[in-house]
N, C-alpha and C positions, 0 to 999 in steps of 0.2 A: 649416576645420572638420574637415577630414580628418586632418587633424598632429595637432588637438587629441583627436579623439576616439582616436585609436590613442598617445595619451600615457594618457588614461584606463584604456584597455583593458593597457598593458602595468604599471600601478599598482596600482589598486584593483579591480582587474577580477575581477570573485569570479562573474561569469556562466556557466553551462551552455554546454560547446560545441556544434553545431549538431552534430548526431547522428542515423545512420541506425537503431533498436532493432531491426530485424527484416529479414530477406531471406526473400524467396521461394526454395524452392526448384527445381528443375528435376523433381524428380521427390519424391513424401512420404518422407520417412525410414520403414523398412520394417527392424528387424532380421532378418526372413526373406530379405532381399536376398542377403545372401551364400551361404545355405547351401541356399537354392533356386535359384540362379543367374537373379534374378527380373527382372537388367537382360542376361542375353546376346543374343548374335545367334538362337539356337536356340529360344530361350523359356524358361521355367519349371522346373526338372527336380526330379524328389524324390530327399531325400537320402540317403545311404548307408543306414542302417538300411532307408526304406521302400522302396529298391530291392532290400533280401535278402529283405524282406517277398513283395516281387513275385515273384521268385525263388522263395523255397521253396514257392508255391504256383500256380504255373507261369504266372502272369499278367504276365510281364514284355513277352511281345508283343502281349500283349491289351490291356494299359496304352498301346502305342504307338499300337496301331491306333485303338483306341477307351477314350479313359481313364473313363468313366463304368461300362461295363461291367466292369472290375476292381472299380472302389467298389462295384458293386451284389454283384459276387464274395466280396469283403473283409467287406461287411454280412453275409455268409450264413455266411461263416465266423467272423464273430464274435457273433453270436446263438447259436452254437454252444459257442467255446469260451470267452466271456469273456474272449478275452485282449485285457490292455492295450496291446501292442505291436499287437494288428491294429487296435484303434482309433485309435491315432496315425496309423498309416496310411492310416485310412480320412481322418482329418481333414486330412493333410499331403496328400493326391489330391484331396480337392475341395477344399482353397484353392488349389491349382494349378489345378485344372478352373475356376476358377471366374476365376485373373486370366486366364487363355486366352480366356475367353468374354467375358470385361468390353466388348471394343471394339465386337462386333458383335452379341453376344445378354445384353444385358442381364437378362432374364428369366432367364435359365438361368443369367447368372452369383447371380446373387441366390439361384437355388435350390443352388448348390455351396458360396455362402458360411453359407447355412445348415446346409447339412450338416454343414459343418467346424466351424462354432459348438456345435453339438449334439452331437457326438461330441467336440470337444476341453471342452467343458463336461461332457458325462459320464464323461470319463478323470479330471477331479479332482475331483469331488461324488460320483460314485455309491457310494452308502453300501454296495453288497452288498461292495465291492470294495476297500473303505476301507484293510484290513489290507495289501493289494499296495502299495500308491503308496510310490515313493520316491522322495523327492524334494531326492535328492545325485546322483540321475542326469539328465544335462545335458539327458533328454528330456523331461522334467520343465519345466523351464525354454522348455525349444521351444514346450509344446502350452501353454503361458499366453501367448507369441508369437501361435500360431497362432489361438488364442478371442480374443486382442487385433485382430487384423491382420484375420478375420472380419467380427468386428463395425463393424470403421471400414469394409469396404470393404460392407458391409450398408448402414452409416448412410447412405455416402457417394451410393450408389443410391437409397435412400428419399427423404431430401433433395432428389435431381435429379425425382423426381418430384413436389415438394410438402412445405414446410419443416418441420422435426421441433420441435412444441413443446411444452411439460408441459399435460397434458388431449386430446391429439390419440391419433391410433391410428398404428399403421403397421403390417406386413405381412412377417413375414419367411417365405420359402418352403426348406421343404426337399424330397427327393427324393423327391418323393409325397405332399407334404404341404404345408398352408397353414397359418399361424397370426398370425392379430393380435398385437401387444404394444399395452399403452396407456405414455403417458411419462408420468413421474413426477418432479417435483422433489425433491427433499429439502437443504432450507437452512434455516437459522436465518435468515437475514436475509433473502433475496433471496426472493422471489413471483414467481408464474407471471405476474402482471400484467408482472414485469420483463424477463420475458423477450423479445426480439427476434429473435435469428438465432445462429448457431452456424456455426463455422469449427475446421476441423483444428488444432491444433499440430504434426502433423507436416507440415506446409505450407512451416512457419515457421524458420528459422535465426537462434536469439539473434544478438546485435548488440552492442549497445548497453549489455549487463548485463556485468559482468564475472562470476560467476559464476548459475550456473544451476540451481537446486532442481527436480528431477526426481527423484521416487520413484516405486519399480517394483513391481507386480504386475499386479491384472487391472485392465480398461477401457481407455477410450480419452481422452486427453485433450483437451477443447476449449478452445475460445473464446467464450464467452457474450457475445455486447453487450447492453447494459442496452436498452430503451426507453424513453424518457420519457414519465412523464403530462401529459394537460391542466392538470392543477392539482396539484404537486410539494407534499405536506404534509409537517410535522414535519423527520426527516433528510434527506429526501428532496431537498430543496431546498438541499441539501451537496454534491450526487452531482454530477459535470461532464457536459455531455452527450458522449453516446457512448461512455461506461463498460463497461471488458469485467472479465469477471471469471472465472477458471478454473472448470470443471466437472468430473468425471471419467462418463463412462459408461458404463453396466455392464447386460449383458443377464441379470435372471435367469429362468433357463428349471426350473420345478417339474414334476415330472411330475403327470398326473390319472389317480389312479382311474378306468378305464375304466368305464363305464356303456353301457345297452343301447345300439346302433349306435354307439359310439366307440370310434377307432380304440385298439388296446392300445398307440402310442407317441404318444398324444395330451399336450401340453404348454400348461402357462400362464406366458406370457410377458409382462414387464413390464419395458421400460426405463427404468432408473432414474440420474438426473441426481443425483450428489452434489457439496458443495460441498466439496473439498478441505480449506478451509479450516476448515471444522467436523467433519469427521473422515477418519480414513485407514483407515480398516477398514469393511467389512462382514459380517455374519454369513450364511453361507452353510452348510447341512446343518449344524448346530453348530457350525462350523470359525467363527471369524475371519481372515478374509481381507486383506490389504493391497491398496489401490487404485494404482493408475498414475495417476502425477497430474503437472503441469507449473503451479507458481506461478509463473513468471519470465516464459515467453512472451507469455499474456496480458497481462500490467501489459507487457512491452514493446510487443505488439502497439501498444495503447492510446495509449503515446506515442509512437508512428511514425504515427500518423494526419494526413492532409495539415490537419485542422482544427484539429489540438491543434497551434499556430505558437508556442511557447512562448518561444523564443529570442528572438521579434520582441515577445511580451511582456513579457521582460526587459527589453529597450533601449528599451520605448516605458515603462515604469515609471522607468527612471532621467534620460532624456533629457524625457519628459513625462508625469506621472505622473495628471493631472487624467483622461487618457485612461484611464486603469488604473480609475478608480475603477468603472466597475460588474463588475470579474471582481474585485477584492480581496473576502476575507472569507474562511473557514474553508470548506475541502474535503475529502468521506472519497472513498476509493478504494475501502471497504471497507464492506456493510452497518453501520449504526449496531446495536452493542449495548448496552443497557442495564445488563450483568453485567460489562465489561472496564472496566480502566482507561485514559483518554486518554491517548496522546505526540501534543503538537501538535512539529510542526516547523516552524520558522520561518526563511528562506532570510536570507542576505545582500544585501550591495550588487549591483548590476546582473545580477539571479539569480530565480528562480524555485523552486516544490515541486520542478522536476524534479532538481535540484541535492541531493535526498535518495533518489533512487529505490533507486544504488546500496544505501544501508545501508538502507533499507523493505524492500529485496529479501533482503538476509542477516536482519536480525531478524527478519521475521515465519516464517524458514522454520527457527523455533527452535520446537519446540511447547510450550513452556514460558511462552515471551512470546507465540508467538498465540493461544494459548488464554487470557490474562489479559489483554492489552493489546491497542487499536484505534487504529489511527497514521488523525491529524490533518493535514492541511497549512496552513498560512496563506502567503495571497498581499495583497504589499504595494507599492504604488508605492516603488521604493526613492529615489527622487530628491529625495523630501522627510525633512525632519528626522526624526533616528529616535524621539525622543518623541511626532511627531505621530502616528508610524504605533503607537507604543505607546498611546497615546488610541484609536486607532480597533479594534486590536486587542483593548483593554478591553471596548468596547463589542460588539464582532463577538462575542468568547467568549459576554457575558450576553445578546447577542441568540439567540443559540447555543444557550445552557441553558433559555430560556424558550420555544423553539420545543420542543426533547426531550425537555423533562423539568420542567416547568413549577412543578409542585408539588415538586420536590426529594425526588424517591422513589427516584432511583438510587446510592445511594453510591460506587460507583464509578468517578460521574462527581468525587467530592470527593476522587480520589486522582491531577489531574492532574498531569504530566509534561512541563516546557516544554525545548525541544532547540532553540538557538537558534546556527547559524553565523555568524561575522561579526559585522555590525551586526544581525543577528538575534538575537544576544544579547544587545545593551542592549534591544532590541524590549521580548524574556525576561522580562529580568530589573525591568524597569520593572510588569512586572504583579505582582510578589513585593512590593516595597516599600511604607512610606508615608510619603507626601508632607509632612508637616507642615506646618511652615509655610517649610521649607527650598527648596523649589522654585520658590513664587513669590519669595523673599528673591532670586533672581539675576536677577530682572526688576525688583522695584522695594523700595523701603527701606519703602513707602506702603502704606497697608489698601487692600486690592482694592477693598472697598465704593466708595473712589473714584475707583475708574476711569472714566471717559467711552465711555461706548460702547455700541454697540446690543446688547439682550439677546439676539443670538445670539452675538455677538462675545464678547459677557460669559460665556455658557453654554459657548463653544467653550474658552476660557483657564481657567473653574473646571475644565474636565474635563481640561484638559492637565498644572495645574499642583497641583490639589485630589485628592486620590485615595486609597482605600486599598487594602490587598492583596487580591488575589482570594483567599476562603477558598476554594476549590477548588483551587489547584495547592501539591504537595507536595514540587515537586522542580524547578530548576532548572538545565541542561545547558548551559554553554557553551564552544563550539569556537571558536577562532582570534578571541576576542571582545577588541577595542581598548577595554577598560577605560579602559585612559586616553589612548586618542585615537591615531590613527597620521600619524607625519610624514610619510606621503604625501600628508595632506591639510592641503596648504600651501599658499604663495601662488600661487603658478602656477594647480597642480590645482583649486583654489576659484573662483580668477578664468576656468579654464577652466568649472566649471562652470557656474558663473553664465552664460559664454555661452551654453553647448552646453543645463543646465536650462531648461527652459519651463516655470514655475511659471503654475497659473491664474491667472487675471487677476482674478477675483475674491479672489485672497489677496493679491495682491502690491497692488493697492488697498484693501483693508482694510487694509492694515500701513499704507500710505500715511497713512490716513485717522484710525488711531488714535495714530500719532506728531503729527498736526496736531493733534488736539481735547487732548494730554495732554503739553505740554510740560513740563518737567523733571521728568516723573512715572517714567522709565523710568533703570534707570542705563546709564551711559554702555557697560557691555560687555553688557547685556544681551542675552535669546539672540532677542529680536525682533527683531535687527541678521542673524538665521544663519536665511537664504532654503532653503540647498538641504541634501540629506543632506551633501556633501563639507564644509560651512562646519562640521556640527555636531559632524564628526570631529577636528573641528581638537584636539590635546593640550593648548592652553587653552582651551577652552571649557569654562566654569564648570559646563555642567550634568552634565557625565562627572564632574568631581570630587563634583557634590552625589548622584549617583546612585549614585556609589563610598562616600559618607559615608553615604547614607539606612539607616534604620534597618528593617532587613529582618522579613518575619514572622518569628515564633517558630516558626512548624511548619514553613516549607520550609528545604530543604535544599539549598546547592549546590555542584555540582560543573562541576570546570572542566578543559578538553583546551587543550593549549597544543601551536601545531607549532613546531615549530624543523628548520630545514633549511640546510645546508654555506651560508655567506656566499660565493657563486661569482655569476660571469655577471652579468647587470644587475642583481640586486636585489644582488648583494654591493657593488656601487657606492655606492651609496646608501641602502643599510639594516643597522639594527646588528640585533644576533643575535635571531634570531627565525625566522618562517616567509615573510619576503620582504615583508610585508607588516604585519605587527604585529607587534615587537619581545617581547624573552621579559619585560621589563618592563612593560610597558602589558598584555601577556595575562594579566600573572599575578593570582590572589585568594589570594595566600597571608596569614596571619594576619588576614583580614576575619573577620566573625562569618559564624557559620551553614554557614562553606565546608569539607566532608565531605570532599574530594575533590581532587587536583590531579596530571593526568598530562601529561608532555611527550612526544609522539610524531615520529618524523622523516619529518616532511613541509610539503610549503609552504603557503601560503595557499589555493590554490585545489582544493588536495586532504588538505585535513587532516580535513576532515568524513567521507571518503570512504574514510582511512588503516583497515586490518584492526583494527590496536591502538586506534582510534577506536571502529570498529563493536562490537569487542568490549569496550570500557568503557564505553560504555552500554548492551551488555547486561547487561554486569556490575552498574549501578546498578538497571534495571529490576528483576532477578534480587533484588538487596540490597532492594529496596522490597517484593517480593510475599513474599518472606520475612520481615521486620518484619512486615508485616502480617499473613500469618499464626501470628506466636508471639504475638501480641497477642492479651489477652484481653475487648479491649474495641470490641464491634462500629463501625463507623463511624458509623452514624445519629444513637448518643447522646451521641458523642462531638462532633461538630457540631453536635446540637443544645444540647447545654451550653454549647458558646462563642459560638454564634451568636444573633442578635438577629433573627427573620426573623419579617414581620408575619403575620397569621391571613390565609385567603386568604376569599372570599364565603361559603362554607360554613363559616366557621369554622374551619378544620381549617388546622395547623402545616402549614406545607411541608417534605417533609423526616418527617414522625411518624410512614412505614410501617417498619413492620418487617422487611422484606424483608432475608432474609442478605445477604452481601455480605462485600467484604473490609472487616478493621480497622486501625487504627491506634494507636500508644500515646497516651496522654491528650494534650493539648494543656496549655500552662502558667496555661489560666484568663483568656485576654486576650479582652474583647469584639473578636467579629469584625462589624462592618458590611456589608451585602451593596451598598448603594448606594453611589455616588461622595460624597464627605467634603466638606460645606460648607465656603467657603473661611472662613480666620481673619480676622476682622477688627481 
């Protein structure tokens, strides 16, 4: 079994490698490290500038002896003269006072990192002062360091005392002074309900991403983990458990109008949780600010967790797939929006969603596609035939639409986007088409009507083989996709399968059961003979050629990624020119209808999906989609409701008949759309 299945794996093998996304580090990443020397033998020191500081106002031995009473010094001289440069300094001596005191007085360290906060947040807000700030001088750059490096080692205190969550209070202390902040969410999608717990990203050491979207200004970047509710409604029932999602945090500190007994440096503070992903700026004293944000750590976090075993999900979906069945079905990573357009991505053979993180991780840190587009995942036993998984994936979508959006009041759920690698591309592309009567014609020459068999049997094969297009997707993307079948999946590899598959036993007896009740009713190559995915790959199996002929909708659109890689080393043995794995022949949809698109990129099979010139030609399609749609002068809603056929719901009321903006599209060519699965022909 061991020979066999490491013949599989050096073949078809389109699985995620067993991967570590994230390291701990030994100590938090700290750009202050260097230029306070914040790891020496000596301790902490301030730098050149706030050591002239010292200097010209004779408290360089006073700082030795006692650094608090220099700050208290530095306070008196700058209520005095306003200058910027002594407030740097005031703020660069208590982040230093304040890591000195971290191990043994926490209390005091708290009250130094407030100080730093306070005066490195009044060097770039204070409006008296507005006209001085320059900010092409690199201490500019430092004291956003320093209100950064503050605040996390503030949070990091509060925290150890009791967890920081949206609606709680906490407690920041300065040098004489006390003050509450309350915490605030601000998300489009995500609720203080979802909140659980929070972790540093500067903890954390990417891994597993090849590149890493970090954008810089104020705050501190987190880790948010979702929590789950008792009873998961609507999207909610999408989300995997243990869901993290980036935050960025930002303390703003307003001053108060002093009033009878308040103090004249009296402050309102509120820490405020923003979601990166809905925006990158905040508005502080009039300025718009840029936020410090980290999208890559978290999604790695996520998939480096000991419970997300995804690899072991992969091999138990292809090796035994009946196991798979209660995690398959449609997963967001990402709050469900009701204003974006969907990209579901759809994984290959012996493979998983994780097999898309890389290109999730480059698209969405485009703000052009995350602001209009929400990436989808589908998970699918891949060991079984890929039409079956394309039947259940039909169903997963409309089970999908009718939990979020029930009444068909989001239009921009009708501007899907299918991204399909591999045998995730016939998956794809099986949801575009319709079936006519061409689908059952490769099972039997005979009217369905008289088939033999139980009315689930009967219901299972009308939805397999009976179907129409989803009016919902407008686009499908296929990568490294065996249109017409790949000669790795031949007699060997099939017959290995067949060992190494464990198909349910309840399917592999119904096939049983419905060849006995229906003798010469099937023809002789039919695809009730093709048990496992490897059989269905086979380059004669009739149903590749009928799904290469089927007649596509009129309104989507496809586009297809072909790898080709140097014919060298084992796959040059045995494969002609292609990506090692699926020849440039069988990948290609050149002169099919409806096909926009067709790029060859140089990479193999199991990294074509992953290739830069990949990621960047679907963004380039995403990009080609939100632009049609916007030079269209015909909103989406009337546009679907003119083609579509969609019943009155209880109330009466179309689904689908709000007005609600959204994007559009150019007309459709007038072809009734069905939203249910297509009786079969008799």
């Amino acid at each position: 079994m061991g020979t066999l299945a490491l013949c599989l794996l050096l073949t078809l093998g389109c699985a995620s490698s067993k991967n570590h996304w994230v390291s701990v580090r030994s100590t938090p990443r700290n750009p202050l490290t260097e230029s306070l020397n914040l790891l020496s033998g000596e301790g902490p020191k301030p730098s050149g500038r706030t050591a002239q500081m010292l200097r010209r106002y004779d408290l360089e031995k006073s700082a030795d002896q006692d650094l608090s009473q220099a700050i208290t010094r530095l306070m008196e001289v700058y209520d005095e003269s306003l200058d910027r440069e002594v407030q740097y300094s005031i703020a660069e001596l208590a982040y230093i006072a304040a890591k000195r005191a971290e191990k043994d007085d926490k209390r005091k360290a708290l009250a130094f990192y407030g100080t730093s906060l306070v005066h490195a947040y009044d060097y770039l807000f204070d409006r008296q002062q507005a006209d001085t700030l320059n900010p092409y001088d690199p201490q500019f750059r430092g004291v956003c360091d320093l209100y950064n490096q503050s605040l996390e080692g503030t949070l990091r205190l509060v925290q150890a005392e009791g967890s920081l969550r949206p609606g709680t209070q906490g407690v920041v202390s300065t040098v004489g002074h006390e003050c509450k902040f309350d915490v605030v969410l601000y998300s489009s999608g995500w609720h203080s309900e979802d909140f659980d717990s929070l972790k540093f990203v500067s903890d954390y050491q990417l891994k597993g991403l090849k590149n890493h979207y970090h954008t810089y200004g104020l705050g501190v970047p987190v880790i948010a983990q979702r929590r789950s509710h008792p009873e998961e409604l609507g999207a909610e029932r999408y989300y995997p458990e243990k869901l993290t999602f980036p935050l960025t945090a930002f303390l703003r500190i307003d001053r108060i109008e002093p009033k009878d007994g308040m103090s004249p440096k009296a402050r309102h503070l509120v820490l405020e949780l923003h979601d990166p992903l809905d925006r990158q700026t905040v508005a502080v004293s009039g300025v718009r600010v840029p936020l410090e944000s980290d999208i890559s750590t978290p999604l790695a976090y996520f998939l480096d967790q000991p419970d997300f075993e995804i690899d072991k999900v992969s091999t138990l979906g292809l090796l035994n797939p009946g196991k798979v069945e209660k995690l398959q079905g449609l997963y967001m990573l990402e709050p469900y929006d009701p204003e974006k357009m969907p990209v579901v991505m759809v994984h290959g053979l012996w493979s998983s969603p994780v097999t898309w993180m890389e290109m999730f991780n480059d698209l969405r840190s485009d703000p052009q596609i995350r602001d209009n587009y929400q990436f989808w995942f589908y998970l699918y036993p891949t060991g079984q035939p890929f039409w079956v998984s394309a039947t259940q994936m039909r169903e997963d979508i409309s089970r999908m639409r009718l939990s979020v959006d029930p009444h068909h009041e989001a239009p921009a759920l009708d501007q899907m986007v299918l991204v399909g690698h591999s045998m995730g591309g016939l998956v794809s592309k099986l949801q575009s088409v319709d079936s006519g009567d061409q689908f059952w014609a490769t099972m039997s020459d005979q009217p369905f009507g008289n088939l033999k068999a139980s009315e689930e049997m009967k219901q299972g094969l009308q939805q397999a083989f009976f179907f129409h297009p989803n009016p919902s997707i407008r686009r499908v993307v296929t990568i490294g996709t065996p249109h017409q079948g790949s000669t790795f999946a031949n007699d060997f590899t099939q017959w290995a399968g067949n060992k190494l598959i464990s198909m349910p036993m309840k399917l592999v007896n119904s096939r049983q059961t419905l060849l006995a009740d229906n003798k010469d009713y099937f023809r002789n190559n039919a695809p009730i003979d093709i048990r496992t995915s490897l059989d269905s790959l086979d380059p004669d199996s009739i149903l590749l050629t009928t799904l290469r002929e089927a007649d596509p909708a009129p309104w989507v659109g496809y586009h297809n990624i072909v790898g080709r890689q140097e014919a060298s080393g084992i796959y040059g043995w045995f494969s002609s020119e292609g990506d090692g794995v699926v020849s440039l022949a069988s990948a290609s949809l050149e002169g099919l209808p409806n096909v926009r698109s067709q790029l060859v990129v140089p990479a193999d099979h199991l990294s074509v999906h992953r290739h830069p010139q990949s990621v960047l030609e679907v963004r380039r399609i995403l990009l080609e989609q939100l632009g049609e749609l916007q030079r269209s002068p015909f909103p989406v809603s009337s546009v679907v409701l003119a083609n579509a056929q969609l019943p009155a719901d209880e109330s009466g009321k179309t689904p689908g008949s709000a007005s609600a903006a959204g994007p559009t599209l150019p007309p459709f060519s007038g072809l009734p759309i069905q939203t249910q699965p297509a009786a079969p022909r008799y």
